[in-house]
LOZADREN-301971 format. One record per residue (C-alpha): residue number from 1; residue in three letters; chain; x, y, z. Coordinates in Angstrom, 1 decimal. Example, Ala and Ser with C-alpha at 12.3 -4.5 7.8 and 13.67 -1.06 7.14 Angstrom:
<1 'ALA' 'A' <12.3 -4.5 7.8>>;
<2 'SER' 'A' <13.7 -1.1 7.1>>;
//
This chain:
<1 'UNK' 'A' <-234.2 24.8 101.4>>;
<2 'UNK' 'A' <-232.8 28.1 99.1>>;
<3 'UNK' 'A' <-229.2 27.6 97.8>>;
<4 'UNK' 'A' <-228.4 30.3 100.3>>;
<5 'UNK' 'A' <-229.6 28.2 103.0>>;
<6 'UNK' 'A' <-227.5 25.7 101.9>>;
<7 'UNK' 'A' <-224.1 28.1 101.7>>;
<8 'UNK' 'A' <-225.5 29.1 105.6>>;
<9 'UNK' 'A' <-225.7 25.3 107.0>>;
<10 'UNK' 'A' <-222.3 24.7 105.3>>;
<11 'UNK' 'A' <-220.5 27.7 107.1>>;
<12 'UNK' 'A' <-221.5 25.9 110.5>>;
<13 'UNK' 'A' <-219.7 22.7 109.8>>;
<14 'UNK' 'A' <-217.5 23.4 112.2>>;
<15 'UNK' 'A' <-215.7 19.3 111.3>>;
<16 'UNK' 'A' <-214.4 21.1 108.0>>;
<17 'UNK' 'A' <-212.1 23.2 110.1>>;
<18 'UNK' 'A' <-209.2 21.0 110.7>>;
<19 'UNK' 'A' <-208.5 20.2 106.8>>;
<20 'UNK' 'A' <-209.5 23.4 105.6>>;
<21 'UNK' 'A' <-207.0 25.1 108.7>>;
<22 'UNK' 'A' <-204.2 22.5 107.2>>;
<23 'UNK' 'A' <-204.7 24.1 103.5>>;
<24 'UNK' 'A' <-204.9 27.2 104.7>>;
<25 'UNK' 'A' <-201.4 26.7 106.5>>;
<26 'UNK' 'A' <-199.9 24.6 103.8>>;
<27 'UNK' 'A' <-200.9 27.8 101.7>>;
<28 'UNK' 'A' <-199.8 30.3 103.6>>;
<29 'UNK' 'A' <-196.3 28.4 104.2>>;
<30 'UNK' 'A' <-195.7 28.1 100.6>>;
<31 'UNK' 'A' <-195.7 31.7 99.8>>;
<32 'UNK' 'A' <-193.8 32.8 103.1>>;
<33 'UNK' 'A' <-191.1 30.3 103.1>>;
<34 'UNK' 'A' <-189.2 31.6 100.4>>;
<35 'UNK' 'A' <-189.6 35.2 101.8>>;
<36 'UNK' 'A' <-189.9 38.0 99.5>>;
<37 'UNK' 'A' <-189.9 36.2 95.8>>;
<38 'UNK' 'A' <-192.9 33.8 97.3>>;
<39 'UNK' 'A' <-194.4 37.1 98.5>>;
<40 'UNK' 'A' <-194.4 38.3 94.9>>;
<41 'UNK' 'A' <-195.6 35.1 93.4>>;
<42 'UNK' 'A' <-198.6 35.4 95.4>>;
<43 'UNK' 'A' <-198.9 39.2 94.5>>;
<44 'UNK' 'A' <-198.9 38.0 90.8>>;
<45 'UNK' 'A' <-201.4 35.4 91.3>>;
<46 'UNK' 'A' <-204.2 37.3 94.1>>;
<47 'UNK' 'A' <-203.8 39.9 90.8>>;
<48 'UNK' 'A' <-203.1 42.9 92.7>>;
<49 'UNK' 'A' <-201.1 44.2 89.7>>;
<50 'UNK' 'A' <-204.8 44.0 88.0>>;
<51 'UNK' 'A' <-206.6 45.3 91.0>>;
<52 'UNK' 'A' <-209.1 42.7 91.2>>;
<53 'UNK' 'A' <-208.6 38.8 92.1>>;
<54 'UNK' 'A' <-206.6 37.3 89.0>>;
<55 'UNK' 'A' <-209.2 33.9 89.9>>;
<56 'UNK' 'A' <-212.3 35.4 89.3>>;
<57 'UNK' 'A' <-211.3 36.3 85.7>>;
<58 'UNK' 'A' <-209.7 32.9 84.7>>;
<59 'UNK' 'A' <-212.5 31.2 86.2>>;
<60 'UNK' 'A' <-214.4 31.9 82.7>>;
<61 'UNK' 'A' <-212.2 29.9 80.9>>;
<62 'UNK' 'A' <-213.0 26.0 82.4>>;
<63 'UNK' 'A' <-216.8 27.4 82.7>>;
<64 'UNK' 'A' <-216.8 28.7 79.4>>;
<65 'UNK' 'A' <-214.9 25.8 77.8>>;
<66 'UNK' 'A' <-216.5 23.3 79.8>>;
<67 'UNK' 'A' <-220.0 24.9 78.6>>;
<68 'UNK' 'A' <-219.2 24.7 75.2>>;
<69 'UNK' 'A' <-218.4 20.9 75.4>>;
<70 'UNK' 'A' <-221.5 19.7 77.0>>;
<71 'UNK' 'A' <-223.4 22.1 74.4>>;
<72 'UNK' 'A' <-221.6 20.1 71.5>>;
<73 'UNK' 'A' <-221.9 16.8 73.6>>;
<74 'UNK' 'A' <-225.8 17.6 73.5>>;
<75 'UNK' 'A' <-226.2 18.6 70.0>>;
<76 'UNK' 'A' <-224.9 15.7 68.5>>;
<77 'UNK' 'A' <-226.3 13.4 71.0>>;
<78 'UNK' 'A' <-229.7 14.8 69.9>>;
<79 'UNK' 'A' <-229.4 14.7 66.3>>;
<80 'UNK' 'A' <-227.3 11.4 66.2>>;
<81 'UNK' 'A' <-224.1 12.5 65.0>>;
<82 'UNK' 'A' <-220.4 13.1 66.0>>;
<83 'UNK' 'A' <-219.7 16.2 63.6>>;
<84 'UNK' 'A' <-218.6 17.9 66.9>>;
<85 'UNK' 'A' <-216.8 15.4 68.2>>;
<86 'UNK' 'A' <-213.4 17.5 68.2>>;
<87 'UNK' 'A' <-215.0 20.7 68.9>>;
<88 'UNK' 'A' <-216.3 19.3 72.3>>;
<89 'UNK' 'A' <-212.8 17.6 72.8>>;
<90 'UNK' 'A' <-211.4 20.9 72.4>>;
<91 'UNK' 'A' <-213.4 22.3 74.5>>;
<92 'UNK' 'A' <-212.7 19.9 77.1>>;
<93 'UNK' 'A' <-209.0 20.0 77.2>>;
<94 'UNK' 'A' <-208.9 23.6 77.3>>;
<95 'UNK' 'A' <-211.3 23.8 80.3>>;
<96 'UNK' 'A' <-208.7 21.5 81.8>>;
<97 'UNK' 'A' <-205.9 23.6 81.4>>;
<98 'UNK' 'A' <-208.2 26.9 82.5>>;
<99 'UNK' 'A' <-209.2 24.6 85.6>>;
<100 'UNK' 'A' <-205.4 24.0 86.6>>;
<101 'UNK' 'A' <-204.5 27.8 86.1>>;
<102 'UNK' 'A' <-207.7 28.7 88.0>>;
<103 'UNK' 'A' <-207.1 26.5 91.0>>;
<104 'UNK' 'A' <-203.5 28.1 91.7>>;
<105 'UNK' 'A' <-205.0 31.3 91.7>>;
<106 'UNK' 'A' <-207.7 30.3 94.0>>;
<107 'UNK' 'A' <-204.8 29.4 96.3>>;
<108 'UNK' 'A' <-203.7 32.4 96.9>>;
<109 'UNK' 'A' <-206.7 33.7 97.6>>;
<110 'UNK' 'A' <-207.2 31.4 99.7>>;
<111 'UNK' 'A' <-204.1 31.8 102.3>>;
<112 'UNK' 'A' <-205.0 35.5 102.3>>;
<113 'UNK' 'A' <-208.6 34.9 104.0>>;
<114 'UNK' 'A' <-209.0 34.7 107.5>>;
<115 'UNK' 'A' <-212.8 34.0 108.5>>;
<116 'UNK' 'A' <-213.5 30.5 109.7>>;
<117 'UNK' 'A' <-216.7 30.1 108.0>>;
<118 'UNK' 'A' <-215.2 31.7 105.0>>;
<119 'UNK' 'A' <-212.6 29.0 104.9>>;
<120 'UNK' 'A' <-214.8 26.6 105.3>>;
<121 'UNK' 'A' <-216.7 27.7 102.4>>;
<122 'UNK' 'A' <-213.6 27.6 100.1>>;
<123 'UNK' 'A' <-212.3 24.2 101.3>>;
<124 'UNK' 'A' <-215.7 23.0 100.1>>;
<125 'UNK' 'A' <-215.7 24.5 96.8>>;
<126 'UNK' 'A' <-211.7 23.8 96.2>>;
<127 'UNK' 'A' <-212.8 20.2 97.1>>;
<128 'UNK' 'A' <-215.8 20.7 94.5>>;
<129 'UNK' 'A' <-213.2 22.1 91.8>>;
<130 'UNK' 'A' <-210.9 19.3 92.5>>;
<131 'UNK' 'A' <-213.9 16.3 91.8>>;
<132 'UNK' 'A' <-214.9 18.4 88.5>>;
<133 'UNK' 'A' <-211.5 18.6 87.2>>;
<134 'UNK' 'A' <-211.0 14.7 87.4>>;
<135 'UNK' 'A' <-214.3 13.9 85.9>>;
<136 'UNK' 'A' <-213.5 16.0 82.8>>;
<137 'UNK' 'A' <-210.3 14.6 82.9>>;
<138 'UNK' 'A' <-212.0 11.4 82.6>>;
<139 'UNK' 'A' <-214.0 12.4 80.3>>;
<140 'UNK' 'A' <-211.5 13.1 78.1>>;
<141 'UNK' 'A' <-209.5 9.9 78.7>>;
<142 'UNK' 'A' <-212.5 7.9 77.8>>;
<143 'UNK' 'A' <-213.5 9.8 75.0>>;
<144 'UNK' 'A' <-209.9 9.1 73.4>>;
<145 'UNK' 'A' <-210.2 5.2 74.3>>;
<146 'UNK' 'A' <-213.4 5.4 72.2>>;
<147 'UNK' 'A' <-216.2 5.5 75.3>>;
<148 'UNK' 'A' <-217.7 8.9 74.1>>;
<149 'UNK' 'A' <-221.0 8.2 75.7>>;
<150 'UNK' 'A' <-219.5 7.6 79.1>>;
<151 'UNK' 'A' <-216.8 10.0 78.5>>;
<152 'UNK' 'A' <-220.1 12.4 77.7>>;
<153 'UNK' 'A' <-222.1 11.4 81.1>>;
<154 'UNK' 'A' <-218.8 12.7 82.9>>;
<155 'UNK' 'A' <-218.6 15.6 81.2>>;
<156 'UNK' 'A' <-222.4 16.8 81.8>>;
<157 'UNK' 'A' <-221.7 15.3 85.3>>;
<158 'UNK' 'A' <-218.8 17.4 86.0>>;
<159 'UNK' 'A' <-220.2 20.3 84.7>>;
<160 'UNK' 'A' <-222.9 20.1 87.5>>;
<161 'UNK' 'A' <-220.7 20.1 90.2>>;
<162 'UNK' 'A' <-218.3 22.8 88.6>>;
<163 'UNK' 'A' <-221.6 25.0 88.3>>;
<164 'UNK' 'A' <-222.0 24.5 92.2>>;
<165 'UNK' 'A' <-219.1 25.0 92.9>>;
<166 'UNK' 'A' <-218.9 28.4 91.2>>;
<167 'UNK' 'A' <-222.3 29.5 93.5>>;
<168 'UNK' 'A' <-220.1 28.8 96.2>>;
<169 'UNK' 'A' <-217.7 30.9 95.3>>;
<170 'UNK' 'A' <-220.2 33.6 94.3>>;
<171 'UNK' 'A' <-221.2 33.4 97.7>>;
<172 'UNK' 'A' <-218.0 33.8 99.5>>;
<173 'UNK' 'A' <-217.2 36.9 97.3>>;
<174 'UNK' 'A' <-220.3 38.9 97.0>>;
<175 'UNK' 'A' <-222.5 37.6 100.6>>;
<176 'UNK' 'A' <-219.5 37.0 102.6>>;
<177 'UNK' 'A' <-217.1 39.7 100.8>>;
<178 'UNK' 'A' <-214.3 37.0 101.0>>;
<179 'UNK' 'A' <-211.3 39.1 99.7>>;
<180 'UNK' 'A' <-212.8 42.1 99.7>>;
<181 'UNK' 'A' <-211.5 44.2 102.8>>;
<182 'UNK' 'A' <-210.5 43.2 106.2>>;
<183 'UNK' 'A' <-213.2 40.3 106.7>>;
<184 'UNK' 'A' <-212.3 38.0 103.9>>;
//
């Protein structure tokens, strides 16, 4: 079965539409019950001063970060050592801090899409977002009780389902042009 195949079956989940219609409503909500200043929150944060969605650009920074760490995590695991030790838990913590901004943006795009299969898409990959924020958080939590190697498992673990995750979100942008005119 292609990974697009996968993205099709996933859009027909009709089950997914009650929570992902609740997050859409408790997004949607937040922004329009403080009226004009929530309007221009969301503004700021679906980018529209930049012209583009703000998410897709901070996006880089957990992937980026997150890469670097398991690619530090790998090359000392392979040669034996722990010279990058701090570089990977660097890395790590500034994914985490890249993941948090990244999710509020992805909020607001989210209340602004409209497409039931679309929404079920994005509930999926917030959901996928969510799981691969708390096992780098864990990561780094057992990396500072002194359980690098599991702390390291998490990491590589995490990153897998972050990298999903971001085909999802490929998907929803550039197949189902979630975002992108009246569809999304």
């Amino acid at each position: 079965m292609s990974a697009h195949a996968i993205t099709e079956a996933l859009q027909k989940q009709k089950w997914i539409d009650a929570p992902a219609g609740k997050a859409h409503d408790f997004v949607r909500k937040t922004f329009d019950s403080t009226g004009k200043p929530g309007r221009a929150v969301e503004s700021f944060l679906h980018g529209e001063w930049l012209g583009h969605s703000l998410h897709a650009s901070i996006t880089d920074v957990p992937i980026g970060s997150w890469t670097a760490a398991v690619v530090m995590d790998t090359v000392d695991a392979v040669r034996g050592k722990q010279e990058l030790n701090a570089g990977a838990d660097a890395a790590l913590t500034l994914g985490i801090v890249g993941a948090a901004a990244a999710a509020v943006t992805g909020w607001s795009d989210y209340g602004k899409m409209r497409d039931p299969a679309i929404l079920r898409i994005g509930a999926i990959h917030a959901s996928m977002n969510v799981t691969a924020l708390g096992l780098m958080s864990l990561s780094l939590l057992l990396r500072r009780r002194k359980r690098r190697e599991a702390g390291r498992w998490l990491a590589l673990l995490g990153f897998a389902v972050v990298i999903a995750s971001a085909f999802l979100g490929g998907e929803m942008v550039y197949r189902q042009r979630a975002g992108i005119g009246p569809r999304g």
